[in-house]
N, C-alpha and C positions, 0 to 999 in steps of 0.2 A: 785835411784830415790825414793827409800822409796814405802808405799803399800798404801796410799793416791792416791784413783781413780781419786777424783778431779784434785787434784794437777795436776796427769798424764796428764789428759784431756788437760787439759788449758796452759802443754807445749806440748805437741802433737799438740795443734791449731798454735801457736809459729810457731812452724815449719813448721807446713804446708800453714800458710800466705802467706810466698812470690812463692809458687806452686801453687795458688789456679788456677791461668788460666788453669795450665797444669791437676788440676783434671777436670776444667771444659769440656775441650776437651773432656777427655775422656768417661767422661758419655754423650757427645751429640754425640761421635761415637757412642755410643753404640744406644741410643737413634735414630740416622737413620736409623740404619742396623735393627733397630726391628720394627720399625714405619715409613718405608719409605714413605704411605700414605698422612703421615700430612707435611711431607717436600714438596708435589709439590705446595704449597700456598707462594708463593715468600715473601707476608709481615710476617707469622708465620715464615717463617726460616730465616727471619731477628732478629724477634725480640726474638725467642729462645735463641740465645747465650748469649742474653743479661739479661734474666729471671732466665736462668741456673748458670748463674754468678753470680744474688743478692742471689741466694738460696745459692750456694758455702760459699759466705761472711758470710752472714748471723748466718749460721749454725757454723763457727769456729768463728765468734765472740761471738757466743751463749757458747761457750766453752772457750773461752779465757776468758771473762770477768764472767762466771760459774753465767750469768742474769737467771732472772725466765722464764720458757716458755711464763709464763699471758702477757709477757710485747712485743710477736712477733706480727709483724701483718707481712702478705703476701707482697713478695716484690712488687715494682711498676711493675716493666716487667713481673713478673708474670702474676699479675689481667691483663695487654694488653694480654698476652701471650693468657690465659683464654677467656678471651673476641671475640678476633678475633678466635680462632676455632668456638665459638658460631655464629659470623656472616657468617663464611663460611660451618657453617650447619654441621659440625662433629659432632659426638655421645657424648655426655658425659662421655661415659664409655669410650672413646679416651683422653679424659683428664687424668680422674683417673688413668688411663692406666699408661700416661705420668708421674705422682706422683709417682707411684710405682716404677717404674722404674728407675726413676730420684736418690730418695731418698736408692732406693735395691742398686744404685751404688755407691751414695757417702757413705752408710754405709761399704760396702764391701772396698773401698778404704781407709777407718781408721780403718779397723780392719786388713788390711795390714799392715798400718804404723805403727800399735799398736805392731804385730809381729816382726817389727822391730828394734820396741825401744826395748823391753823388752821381757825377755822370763821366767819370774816373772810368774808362772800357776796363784797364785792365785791373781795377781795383772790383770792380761790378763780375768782372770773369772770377776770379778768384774768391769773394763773400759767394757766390754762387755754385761754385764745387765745394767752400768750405757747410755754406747750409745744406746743400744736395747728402753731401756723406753724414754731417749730422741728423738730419732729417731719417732718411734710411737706417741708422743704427736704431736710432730714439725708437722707429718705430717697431725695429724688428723685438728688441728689448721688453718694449712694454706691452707689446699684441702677446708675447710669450705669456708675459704674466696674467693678461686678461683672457686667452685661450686656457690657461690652467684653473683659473678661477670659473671659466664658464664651464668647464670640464667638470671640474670638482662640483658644481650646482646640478648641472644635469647628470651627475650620478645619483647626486641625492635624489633630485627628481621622478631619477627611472626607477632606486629603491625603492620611493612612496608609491610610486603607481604599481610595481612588482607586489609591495606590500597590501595596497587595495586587493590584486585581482587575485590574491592568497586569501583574503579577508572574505572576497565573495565566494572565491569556492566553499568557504566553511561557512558561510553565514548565505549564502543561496542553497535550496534543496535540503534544510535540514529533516524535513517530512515529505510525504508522499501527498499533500494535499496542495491542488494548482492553486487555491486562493492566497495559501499561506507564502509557496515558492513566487508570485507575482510580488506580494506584500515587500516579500526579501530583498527582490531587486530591486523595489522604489527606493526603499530604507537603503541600501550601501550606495544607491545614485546621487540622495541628499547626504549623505553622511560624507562627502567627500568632493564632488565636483559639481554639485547640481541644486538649485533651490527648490525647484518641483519637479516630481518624476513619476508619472500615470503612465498605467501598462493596463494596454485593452486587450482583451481578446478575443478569436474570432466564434462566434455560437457554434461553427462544430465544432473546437476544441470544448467546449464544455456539454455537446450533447447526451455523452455521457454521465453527467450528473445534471442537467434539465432535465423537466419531464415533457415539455414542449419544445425541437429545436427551431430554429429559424428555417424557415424556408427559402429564404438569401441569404447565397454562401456569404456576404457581405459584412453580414449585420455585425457586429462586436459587442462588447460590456466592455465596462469600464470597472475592472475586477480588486484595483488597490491604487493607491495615489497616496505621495508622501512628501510633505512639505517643511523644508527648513528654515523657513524665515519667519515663522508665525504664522501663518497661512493658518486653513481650515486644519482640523482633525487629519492627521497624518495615514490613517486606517480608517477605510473609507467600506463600507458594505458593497456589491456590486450591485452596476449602476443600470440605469434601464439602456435598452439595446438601443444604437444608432449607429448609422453607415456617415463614411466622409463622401464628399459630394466627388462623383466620377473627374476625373484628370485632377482631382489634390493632392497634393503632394505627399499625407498618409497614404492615400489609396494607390499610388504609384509606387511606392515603398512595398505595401503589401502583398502587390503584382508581381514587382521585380524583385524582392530580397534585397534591395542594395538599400543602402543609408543613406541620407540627406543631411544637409549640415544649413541651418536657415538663421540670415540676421533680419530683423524684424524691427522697422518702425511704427510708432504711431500710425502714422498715413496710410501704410501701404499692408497693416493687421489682414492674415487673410481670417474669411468667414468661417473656415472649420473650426478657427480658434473655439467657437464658440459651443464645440458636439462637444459634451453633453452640455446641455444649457444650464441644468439643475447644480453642478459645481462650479458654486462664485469660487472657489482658488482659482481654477482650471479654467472659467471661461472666459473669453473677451483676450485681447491681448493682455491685461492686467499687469502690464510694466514688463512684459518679458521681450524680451529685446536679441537675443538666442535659442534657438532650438536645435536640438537633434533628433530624427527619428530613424527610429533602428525596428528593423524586421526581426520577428520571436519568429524562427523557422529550426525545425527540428527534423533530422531524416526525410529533408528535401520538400517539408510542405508548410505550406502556413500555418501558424498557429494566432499571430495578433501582432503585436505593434506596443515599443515602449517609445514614451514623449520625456527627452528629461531638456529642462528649462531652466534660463537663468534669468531674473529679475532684477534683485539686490547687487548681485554678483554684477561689479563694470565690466571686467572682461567677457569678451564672448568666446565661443564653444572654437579651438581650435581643431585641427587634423589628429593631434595626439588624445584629443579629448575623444573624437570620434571612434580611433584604435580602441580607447580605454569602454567606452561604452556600449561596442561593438563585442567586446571579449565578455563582459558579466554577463551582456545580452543571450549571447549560443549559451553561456552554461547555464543560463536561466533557461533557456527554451528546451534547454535536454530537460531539465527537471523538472522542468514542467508535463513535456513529452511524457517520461517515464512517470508523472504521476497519473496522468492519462492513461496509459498506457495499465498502469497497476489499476487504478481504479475500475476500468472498465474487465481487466481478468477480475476482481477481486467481486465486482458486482455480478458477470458471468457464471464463478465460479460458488457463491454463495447462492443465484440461484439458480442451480443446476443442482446442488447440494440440499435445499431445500425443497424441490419437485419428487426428493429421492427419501427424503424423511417420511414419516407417516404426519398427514396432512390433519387427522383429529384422533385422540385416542381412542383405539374399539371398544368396544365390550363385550369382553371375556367372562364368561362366569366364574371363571377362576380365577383372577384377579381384577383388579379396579387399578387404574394407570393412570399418570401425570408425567409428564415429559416438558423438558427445556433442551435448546438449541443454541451457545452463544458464541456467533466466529469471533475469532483472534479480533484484537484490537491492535495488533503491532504489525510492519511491513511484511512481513513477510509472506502475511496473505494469506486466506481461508484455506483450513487444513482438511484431511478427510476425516473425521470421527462420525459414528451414525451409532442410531440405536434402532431397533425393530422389535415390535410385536406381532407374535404369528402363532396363530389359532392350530391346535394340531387336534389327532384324531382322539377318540375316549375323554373328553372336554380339556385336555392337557393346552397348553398354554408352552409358549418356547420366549424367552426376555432376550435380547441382543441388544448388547452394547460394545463397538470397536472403534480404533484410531489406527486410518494410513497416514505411516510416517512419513513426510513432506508437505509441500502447500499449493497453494491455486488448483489450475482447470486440471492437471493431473492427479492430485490428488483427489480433486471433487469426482471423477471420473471412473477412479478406482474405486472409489470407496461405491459410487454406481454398479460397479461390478460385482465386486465382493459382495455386497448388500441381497444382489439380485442371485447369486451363487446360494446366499446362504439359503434363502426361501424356498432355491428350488432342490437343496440337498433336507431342508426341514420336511419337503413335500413329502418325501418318501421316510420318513423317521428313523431317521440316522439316532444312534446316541452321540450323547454329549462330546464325545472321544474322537467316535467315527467322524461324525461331520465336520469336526476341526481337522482331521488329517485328510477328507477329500478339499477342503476348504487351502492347507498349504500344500495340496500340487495343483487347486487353482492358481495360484499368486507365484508358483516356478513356471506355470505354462505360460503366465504374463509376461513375467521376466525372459523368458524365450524371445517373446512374441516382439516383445520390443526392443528385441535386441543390446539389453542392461546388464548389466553388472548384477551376479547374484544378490549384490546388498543393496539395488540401490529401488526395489521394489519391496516394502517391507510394512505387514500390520500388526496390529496384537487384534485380539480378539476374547470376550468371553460369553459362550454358550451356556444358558442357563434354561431347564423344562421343567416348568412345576406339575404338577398332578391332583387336582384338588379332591379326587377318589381316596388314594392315598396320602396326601400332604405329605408326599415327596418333595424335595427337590434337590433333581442332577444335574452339575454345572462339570463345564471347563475351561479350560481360559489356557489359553496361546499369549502369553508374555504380558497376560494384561490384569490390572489390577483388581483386588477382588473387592466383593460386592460388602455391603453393611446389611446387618439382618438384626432388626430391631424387634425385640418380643412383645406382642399385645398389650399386656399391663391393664391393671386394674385398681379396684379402690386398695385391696391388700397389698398389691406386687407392682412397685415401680415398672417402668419399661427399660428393658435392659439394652445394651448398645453391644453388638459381637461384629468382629470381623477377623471369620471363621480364617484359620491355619492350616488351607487346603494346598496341594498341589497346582504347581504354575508351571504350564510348558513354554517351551521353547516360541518366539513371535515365529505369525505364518510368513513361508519364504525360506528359510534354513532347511526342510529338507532331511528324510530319516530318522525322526527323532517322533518317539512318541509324544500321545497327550494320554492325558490321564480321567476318568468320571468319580466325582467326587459326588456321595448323596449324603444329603440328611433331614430331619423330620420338621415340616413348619408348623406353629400353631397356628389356627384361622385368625387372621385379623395381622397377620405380623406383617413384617415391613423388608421389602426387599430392595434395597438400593443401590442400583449400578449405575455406574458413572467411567467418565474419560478420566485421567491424568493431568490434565487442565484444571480439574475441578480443588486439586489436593497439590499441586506443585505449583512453589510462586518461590521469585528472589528475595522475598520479606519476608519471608515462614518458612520454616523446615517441614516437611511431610507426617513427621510425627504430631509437630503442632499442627497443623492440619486438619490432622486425622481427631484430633482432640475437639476440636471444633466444631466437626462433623459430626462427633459424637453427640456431644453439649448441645446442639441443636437436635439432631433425633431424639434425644433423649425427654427431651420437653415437645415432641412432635405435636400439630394439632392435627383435628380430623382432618381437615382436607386437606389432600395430596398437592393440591395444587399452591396452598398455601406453605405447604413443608419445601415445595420446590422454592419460592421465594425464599424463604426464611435463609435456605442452605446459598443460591446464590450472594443473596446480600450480606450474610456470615461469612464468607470466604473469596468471595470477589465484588471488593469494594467500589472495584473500578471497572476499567475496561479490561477485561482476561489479555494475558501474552500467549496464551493458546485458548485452541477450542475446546467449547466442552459441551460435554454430551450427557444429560442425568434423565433416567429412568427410576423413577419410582412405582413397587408396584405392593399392593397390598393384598393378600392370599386371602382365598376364600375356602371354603370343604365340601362337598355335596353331603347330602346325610345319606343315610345306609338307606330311608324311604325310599333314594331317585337311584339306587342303585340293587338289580338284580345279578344274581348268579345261581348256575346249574353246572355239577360236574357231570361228565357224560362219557360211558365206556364205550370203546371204539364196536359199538357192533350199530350196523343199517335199520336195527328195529327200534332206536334209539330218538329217531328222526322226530315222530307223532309225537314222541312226550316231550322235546322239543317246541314245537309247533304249540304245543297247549301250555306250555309255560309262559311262553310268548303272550299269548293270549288272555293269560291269567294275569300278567304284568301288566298289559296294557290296561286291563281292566282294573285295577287296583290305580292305575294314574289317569282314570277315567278317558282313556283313550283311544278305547276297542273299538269303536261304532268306526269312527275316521281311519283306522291306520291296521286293522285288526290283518286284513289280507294281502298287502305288500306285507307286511313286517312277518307273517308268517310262512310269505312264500321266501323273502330275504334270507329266515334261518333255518330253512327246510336247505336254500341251496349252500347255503355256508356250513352247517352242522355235517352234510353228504360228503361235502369237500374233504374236510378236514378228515372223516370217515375213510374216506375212498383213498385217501393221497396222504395223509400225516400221519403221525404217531401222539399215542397215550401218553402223560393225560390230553383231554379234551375238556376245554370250559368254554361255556356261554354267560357270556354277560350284558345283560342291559343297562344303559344306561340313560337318563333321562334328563335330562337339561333344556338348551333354547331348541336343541334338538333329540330324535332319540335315535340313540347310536346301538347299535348289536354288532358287539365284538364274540369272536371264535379263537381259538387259539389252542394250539397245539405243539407240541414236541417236535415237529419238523422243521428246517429252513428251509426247506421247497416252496415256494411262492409262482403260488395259479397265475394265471396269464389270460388275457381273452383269445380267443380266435373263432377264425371264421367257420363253422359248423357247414360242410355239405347238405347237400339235399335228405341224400337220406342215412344221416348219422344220427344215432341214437343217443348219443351226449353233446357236451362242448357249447350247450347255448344258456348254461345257471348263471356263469357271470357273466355273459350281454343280458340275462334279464335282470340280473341285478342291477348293474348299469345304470339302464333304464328308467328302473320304478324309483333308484333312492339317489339323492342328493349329490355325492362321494362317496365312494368306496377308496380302499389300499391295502396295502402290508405293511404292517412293521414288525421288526426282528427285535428280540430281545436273548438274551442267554439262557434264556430256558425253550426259545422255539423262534414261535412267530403268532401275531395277531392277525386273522381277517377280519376288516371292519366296516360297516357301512352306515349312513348316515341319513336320515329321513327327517324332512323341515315339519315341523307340529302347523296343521294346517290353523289361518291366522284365527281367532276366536275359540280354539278349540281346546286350551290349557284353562285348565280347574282354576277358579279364582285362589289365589295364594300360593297353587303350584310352584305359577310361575316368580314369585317373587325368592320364595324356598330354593327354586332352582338354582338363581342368581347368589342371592344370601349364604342360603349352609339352613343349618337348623338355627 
């Protein structure tokens, strides 16, 4: 053969052309007995024989035709070859691997063949540094191109997975509800890596929305499960409670927060496969051949356990696979967390909010009332709005209706406060004005107290006291929206719709600015209706339309209040409210001039007896001398002396008669009696402790013309004239 290496080569390739299958076999024996890892990937050990083949060719045509190395590029099956290890997340040093090896064999199988052509030492030395340095180039050349091709794959690869865990941030948590946030995670685990994916949770994360929790920290639901292969119903209702059996492999996960990555045959199926028994997707091994399970822990505690599984799917769950389902997992369990976490304020704060409402409406003789309550239906959590009805002295009536501006347990809190503020500045009968300006340096002494930002404790408010003697009524309102006042109507006179063009102060919290008392006359039977901002402001409708609506429905009102309440909800919030609302409905009543006396009285002590016998003569005209005749006439002996001794002219006595009967005094002074303690032997200072004593309540209220003494005595039970008492309640 002569000592020409080349020569040798390029009949040595010759020969070995029509064997090249048979070398190829045998370096891809070799190649699975070393690297049986990369054979379980069904498309790579397709396309291996086929990449091992163009490199075979390749390489004895490289020597046949004795071409330049510059002129190789990497076979096509290769770069595929390359490529899909990249997509199924092998090491790169699993490639290289594969080069080494590939090319350690087929050089070792020509320097066999080489032994057997020829036994030429120095012809054998020489084919042997010429294959050694071809070998070495060949392979540096086309690893290049196959490390560029696997690069390029696993870019794209880490895009799609970067692209998934962008998908689950916005498609995980898009509500505040756990059922829904579990559902999310199952759905983007099928929708991308996983044939089935159930997410249990543990019973105390959901004891805030049971009404029974478990009494084993243990126990779990099975809250959503989602299937991409045809499986059962991919939305699944939550499943009845079961524990994994102690040292299984959920229950271990649960313990420790770590993950588990599980291959699974036929034979060796464990038996928790099977919790819950009731889901044929989910129970039994059912061809799943992979599992992952990952711990839902949120701010360091349990919350439950996602299962995502492959059946269909040949490949199994690799380390990248576990990164990827490890990451949806925490931001599923914050959102979960945090819906937990909302829910349980949002149910605390609604009722705490609720214990703070009035639990049935009174009855007032001066009005008749219906009331609605409906928190926010949006995240951001029950607001403070409240309404109050409170009984004042002379049978007056006081309506509240107000909104703390922000949400949850502080504002349900507040609005606790303010609510309980107002009743006890009503107690002492503020007007409409006054009580709204001791009402905002409550709500700056809060802002104080908690250390805030002057804005960041802020309400409106509007005070409104009807008078059913007079059919007055005095409002104010602190930044809040005014009331609708619907007129009686009859067979001649529609019922008219007004919302009155009164003055609007400043919300409570700003500080130095006045409020204002606005009055005007109701007829008996008219309609007074106050409400929150909730009730009239939506992102469909403008306020005017609104208000239009509100109208349109009052306008056609029926009798019952209770019905007008629905009417106007379902007219104006179709759905679930994006804020709270607060509606107070109340319908005016009048006493008739029958249940009401009065006597002007000049300031002189001899004034006292005719007093006393008016009293007497009143009671007797409401048939109610015999029972009440001697408190009631000692009550205006001491209040008519008072007002004598200590006020100014005019002086008027008035009775009045209702569920109770009340005698008011009142005089041209602001000086307001006080009790105290009478020594032994003082000859005054003990009319109001016997006042006290004999009647009901007593107080003062201030008015601009003086002040009223008044006190209150309960009609003993049987002893109201038949029809009286109906008249009383009624009007004429």
């Amino acid at each position: 053969m002569g000592t020409d290496a080349h020569a040798f080569l390029r009949e040595l390739a010759r020969r070995l052309q029509p064997r090249s299958d048979q070398l190829t076999e045998v370096v891809l024996q070799r190649l699975r007995s070393e690297l049986p890892e990369v054979w379980r990937y069904e498309d790579i050990a397709a396309v291996a024989p086929a990449g091992l083949s163009e490199h075979v060719d390749t390489v004895l045509d490289l020597l046949e035709r004795d071409r330049e190395l510059s002129e190789v590029t990497t076979p096509p099956a290769a770069i595929d070859f390359a490529s899909r290890l990249a997509e199924h997340g092998v090491q790169i040093s699993e490639l290289l691997r594969v080069y080494r090896l590939v090319h350690a064999g087929l050089l070792h199988l020509l320097y066999e063949e080489t032994g057997r052509l020829t036994k030429d030492p120095e012809l054998i030395n020489a084919v042997t540094v010429e294959l050694s340095a071809m070998a070495f180039e060949y392979v540096d050349r086309t690893s290049q191109q196959a490390v560029a091709a696997y690069q390029k794959a696993r870019d794209r690869w880490l895009q799609r997975r970067l692209i998934t865990i962008v998908e689950a941030g916005t498609r995980i948590g898009t509500t505040l509800d756990t059922a829904r946030t579990a559902q999310e995670l199952a759905d983007v685990g099928t929708d991308h890596f996983a044939d089935l994916v159930t997410v249990d949770l543990l019973d105390a994360a959901l004891q805030e929305e049971e009404t029974q929790p478990a009494d084993d920290p243990r126990v779990l639901h099975r809250i959503a499960q989602s299937v991409s292969d045809g499986g059962p119903d991919s939305a699944v209702a939550s499943g009845p409670r079961h524990t994994y059996p102690e040292g299984s492999e959920p229950a271990l996960v649960l313990t420790t927060g770590q993950p588990v990555r599980l291959g699974i045959t036929a034979s060796d199926a464990p038996t928790w496969l099977g919790v819950p028994a009731d889901h044929g997707g989910a129970s039994g091994a059912g061809g799943i051949h992979s599992m992952l399970l990952v711990p839902l822990w949120a701010r360091g505690n349990p919350l439950g356990l996602a299962q995502f599984c492959r059946r269909r799917t040949v490949d199994p769950f690799d380390d990248d696979d576990l990164l990827l389902a490890q990451e949806i997992s925490s931001r599923a369990a914050v959102n979960i967390d945090n819906a937990r976490r909302f829910t349980q304020e949002r149910s605390t704060a609604l009722t705490l909010q609720r214990s703070l409402l009035p639990q049935h409406a009174p009855e007032e003789s001066a009005v008749e009332t219906a009331s609605r309550y409906l928190p926010s239906g949006s995240r951001a959590g029950v607001g403070g709005d409240w309404y109050d009805v409170i009984p004042l002295s002379g049978a007056r009536v006081a309506l509240v209706v107000g909104d703390v501006v922000g949400r949850g347990l502080q504002a349900s809190a507040t609005m606790g406060r303010l609510r309980t503020a107002v009743r006890t500045l009503a107690d002492i009968d503020l007007t409409p004005d006054e009580l709204l300006t001791h009402l905002d340096d409550v709500v700056i002494r809060l802002q104080r107290a908690e250390q805030r930002g002057m804005d960041e404790i802020s309400a409106t408010c509007l005070y409104a006291v009807y008078d059913p003697v007079s059919r007055l009524c005095s409002l104010a309102s602190a930044g809040h929206v005014l009331p609708a006042v619907v007129s009686p109507g009859d067979a001649r006179a529609p019922r008219t719709v007004v919302f009155p063009k009164l003055p609007i102060g400043p919300p409570l919290g700003l500080g130095g600015l006045p409020f204002e008392t606005a009055q005007f006359e109701l007829d008996q039977d008219s309609l007074l209706v106050l409400y929150t901002d909730g009730l009239i402001e939506s992102r469909a409708r403008d306020v005017d339309a609104a208000l239009g609506v509100l109208s349109d429905v009052l306008a056609q009102a029926p009798a019952s209040l209770e019905e007008i309440c629905d009417r106007l909800l379902h007219a104006l919030l179709p759905g679930r409210p994006a804020d709270d609302v607060a509606l107070l409905v109340a319908r005016t009543r009048a006493l008739d001039t029958d249940h009401v006396a009065t006597l002007d009285l000049p300031s002189d002590p001899a004034v006292v007896s005719e007093a006393r016998t008016f009293a007497t003569e009143v009671l007797a005209v409401w048939g109610l001398e015999e029972e009440m005749a001697f408190t009631t006439e000692l009550v205006v002996s001491e209040l008519v002396t008072n007002a004598i001794r200590y006020g100014k002219s005019p002086i008027q006595l008035r009775m009045i008669l209702d569920s109770s009967v009340t005698c008011e005094v009142s005089d041209a002074s602001s000086t307001a009696p006080h009790l105290r303690r009478a020594r032994a032997f003082d000859e005054g200072g003990r009319g109001l402790l016997l006042v006290a004593q004999l009647t009901e309540r007593w107080g003062t209220r201030h008015n601009r013309e003086g002040k009223v003494i008044w006190a209150e005595q309960l009609i003993p039970r049987g002893s109201l004239p038949a029809g009286l008492g109906a008249a009383a309640r009624n009007g004429p």
